[in-house]
C-alpha positions as CSV (number, residue, x, y, z in Angstrom):
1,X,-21.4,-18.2,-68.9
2,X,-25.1,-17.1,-70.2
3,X,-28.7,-17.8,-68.0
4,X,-29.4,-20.3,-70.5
5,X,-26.1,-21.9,-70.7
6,X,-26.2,-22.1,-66.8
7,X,-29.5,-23.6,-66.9
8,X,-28.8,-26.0,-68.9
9,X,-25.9,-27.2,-67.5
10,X,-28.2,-27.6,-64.3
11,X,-30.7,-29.1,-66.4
12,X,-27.9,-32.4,-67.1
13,X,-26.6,-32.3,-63.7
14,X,-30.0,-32.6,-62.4
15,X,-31.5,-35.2,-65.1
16,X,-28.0,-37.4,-64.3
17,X,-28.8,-36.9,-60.5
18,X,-32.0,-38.0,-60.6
19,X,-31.4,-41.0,-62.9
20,X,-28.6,-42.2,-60.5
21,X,-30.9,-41.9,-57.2
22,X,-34.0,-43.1,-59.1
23,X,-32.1,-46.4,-60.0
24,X,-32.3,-49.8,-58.6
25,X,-30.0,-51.0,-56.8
26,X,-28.0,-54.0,-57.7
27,X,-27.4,-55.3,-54.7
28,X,-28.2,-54.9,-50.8
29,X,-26.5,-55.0,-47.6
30,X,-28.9,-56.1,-44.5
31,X,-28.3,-55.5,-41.4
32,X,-29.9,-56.2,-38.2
33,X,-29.4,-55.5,-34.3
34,X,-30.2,-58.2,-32.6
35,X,-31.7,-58.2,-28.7
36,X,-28.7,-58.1,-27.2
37,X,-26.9,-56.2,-29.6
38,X,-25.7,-58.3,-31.7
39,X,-24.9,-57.3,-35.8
40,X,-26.2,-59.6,-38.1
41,X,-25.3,-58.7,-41.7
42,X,-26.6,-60.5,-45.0
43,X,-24.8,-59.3,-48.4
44,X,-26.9,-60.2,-51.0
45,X,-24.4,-59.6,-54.3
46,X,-21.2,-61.5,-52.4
47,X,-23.8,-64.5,-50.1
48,X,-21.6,-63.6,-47.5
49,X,-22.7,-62.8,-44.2
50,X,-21.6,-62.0,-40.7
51,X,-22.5,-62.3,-36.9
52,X,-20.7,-60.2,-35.1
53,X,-21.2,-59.6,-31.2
54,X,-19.5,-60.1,-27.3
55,X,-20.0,-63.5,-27.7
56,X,-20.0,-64.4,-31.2
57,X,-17.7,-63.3,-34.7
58,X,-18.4,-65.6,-38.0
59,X,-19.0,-65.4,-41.1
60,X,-20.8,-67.6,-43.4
61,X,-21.2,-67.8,-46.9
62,X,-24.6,-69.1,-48.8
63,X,-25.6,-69.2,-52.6
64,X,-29.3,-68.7,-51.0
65,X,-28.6,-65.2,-49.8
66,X,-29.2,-64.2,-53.2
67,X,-32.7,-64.4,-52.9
68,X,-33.0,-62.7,-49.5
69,X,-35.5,-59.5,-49.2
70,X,-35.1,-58.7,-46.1
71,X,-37.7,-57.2,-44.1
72,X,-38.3,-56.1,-40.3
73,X,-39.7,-59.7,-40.2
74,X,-37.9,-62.0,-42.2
75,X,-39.1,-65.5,-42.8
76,X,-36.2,-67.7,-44.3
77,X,-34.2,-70.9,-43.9
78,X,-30.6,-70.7,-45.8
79,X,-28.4,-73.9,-45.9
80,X,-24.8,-72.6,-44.8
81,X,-21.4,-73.9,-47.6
82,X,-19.0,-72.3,-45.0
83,X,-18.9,-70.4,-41.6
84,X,-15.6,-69.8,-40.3
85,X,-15.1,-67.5,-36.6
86,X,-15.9,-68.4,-33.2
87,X,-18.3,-68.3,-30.0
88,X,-17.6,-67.6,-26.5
89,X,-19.3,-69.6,-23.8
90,X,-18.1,-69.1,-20.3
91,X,-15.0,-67.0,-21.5
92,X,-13.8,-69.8,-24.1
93,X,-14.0,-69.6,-27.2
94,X,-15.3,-72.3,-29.2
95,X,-15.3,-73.3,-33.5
96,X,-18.7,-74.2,-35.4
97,X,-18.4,-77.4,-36.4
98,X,-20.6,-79.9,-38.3
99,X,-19.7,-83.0,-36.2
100,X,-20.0,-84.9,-33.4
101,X,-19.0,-88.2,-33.5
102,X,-20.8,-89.6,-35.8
103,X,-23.9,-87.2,-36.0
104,X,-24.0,-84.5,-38.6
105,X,-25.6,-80.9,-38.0
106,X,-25.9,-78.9,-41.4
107,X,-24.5,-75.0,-40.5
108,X,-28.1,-73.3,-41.0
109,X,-29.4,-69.7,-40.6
110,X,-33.7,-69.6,-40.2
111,X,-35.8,-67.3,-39.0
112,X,-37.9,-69.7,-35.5
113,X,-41.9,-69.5,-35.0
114,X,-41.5,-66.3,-32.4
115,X,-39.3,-64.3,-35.0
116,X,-36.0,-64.7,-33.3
117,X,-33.0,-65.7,-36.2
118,X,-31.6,-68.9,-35.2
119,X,-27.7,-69.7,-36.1
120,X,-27.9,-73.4,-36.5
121,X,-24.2,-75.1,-35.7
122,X,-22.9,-77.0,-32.8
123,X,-19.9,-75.3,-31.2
124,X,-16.5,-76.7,-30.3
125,X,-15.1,-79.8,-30.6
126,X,-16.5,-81.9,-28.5
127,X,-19.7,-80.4,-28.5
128,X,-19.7,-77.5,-25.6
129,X,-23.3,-76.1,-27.1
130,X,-26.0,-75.9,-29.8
131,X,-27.7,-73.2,-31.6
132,X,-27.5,-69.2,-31.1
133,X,-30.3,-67.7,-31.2
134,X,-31.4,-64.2,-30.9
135,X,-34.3,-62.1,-31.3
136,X,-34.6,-59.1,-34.2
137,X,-34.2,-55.4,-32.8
138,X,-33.4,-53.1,-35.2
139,X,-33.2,-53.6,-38.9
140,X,-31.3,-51.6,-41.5
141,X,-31.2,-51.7,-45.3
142,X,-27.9,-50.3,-46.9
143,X,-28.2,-49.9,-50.9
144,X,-25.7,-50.6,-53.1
145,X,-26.1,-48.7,-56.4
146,X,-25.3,-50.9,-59.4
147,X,-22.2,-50.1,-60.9
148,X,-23.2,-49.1,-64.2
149,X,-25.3,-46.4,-63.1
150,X,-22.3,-44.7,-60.6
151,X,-20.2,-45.1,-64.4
152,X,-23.1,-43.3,-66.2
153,X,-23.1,-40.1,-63.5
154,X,-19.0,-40.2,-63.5
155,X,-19.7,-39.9,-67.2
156,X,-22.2,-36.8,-67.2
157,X,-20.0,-35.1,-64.8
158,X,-16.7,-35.6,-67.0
159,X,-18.9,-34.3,-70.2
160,X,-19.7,-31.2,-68.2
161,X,-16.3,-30.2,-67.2
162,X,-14.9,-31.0,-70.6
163,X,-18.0,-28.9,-72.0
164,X,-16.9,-25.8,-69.9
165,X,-13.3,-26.4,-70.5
166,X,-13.9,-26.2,-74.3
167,X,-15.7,-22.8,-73.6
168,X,-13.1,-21.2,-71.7
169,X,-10.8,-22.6,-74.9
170,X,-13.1,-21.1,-77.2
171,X,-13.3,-18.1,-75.6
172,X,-9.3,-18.0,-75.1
173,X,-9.1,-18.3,-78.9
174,X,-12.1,-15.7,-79.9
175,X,-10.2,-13.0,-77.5
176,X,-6.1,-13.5,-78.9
C-alpha cells in the first residue's frame, strides 16, 4: 500500500471516528449512589428505572423519565405506572403497594427540599412503612450512542476492508 493510499485510509477511519464520538446520544442511562450506597438508575430511552440496595430491589417504570436530564442535583417529580420488587425492614421483606384500606398513595419518585430523592410508596400489606428516602452521593451519566450512528461506523469499517480486499484482488490479477 502507497503513503498516500495509507493516509487516506487513516483520513476515513479518522473522519468516521470522529463523527461517531462527536454524535449525540440518543439515549442516557443515570445513575446515582445514594448515601448509603444505594444504585438508583433512570433509563431515559426504556422509562424504566431501578433501586437497587441491602434493603431495597424495584423497579419502576414512568413515561416521564423521558424528559429526565439528570444532573448532580436533580429537581424532579415523576408519577410511577408500575414498580414491582421489594423492601426489607427489620429482616422482612415487604411489596410497594398503593393501598391501605381505603386510602390511596400514587407510587412517586421526587427529588425533597434538602436534595435527598424520595421513593414515594407504602410498603407491605398492611402498611409496615412509608417512603424511602435517601440522599444523592455520587452521580454517573452512561451514554448510549444512537443506533444509526454505531450502523454508519460498522459501515465505514466494512467499506475499508472491502476497499483493501479489492486491492489485494487487483493486485492478484495485475501479477498472474
Amino acid at each position: 500500500m502507497t503513503m498516500t493510499k495509507l493516509y487516506k485510509t487513516a483520513a476515513i477511519a479518522l473522519a468516521a471516528g470522529t463523527m461517531a464520538a462527536a454524535a449525540p446520544a440518543s439515549a442516557a442511562i443515570f445513575e446515582y449512589e445514594m448515601n448509603d450506597g444505594d444504585i438508583l438508575t433512570i433509563d431515559t430511552e426504556a422509562q424504566t428505572g431501578s433501586w437497587v440496595g441491602d434493603d431495597i430491589n424495584v423497579s419502576f417504570n414512568s413515561a416521564e423519565f423521558a424528559s429526565f436530564e439528570g444532573g448532580a442535583s436533580p429537581s424532579f417529580s415523576f408519577t410511577l405506572t408500575d414498580m414491582t420488587g421489594f423492601r426489607t425492614i427489620n429482616g422482612v421483606d415487604y411489596d410497594p403497594t398503593t393501598q391501605n384500606g381505603t386510602s390511596f398513595h400514587p407510587w412517586m419518585m421526587k427529588t425533597t427540599s434538602t436534595g435527598a430523592i424520595n421513593l414515594w410508596s407504602w410498603w407491605g400489606d398492611p402498611v409496615i412503612a412509608g417512603d424511602y428516602v435517601r440522599g444523592i452521593a455520587d452521580y454517573r451519566v452512561v451514554d448510549v450512542p444512537a443506533p444509526g450512528i454505531v450502523g454508519l461506523l460498522a459501515l465505514a469499517l466494512a467499506a475499508l476492508g472491502f476497499g483493501r480486499r479489492r486491492r489485494k484482488i487487483k493486485g492478484a490479477v495485475a501479477a498472474a
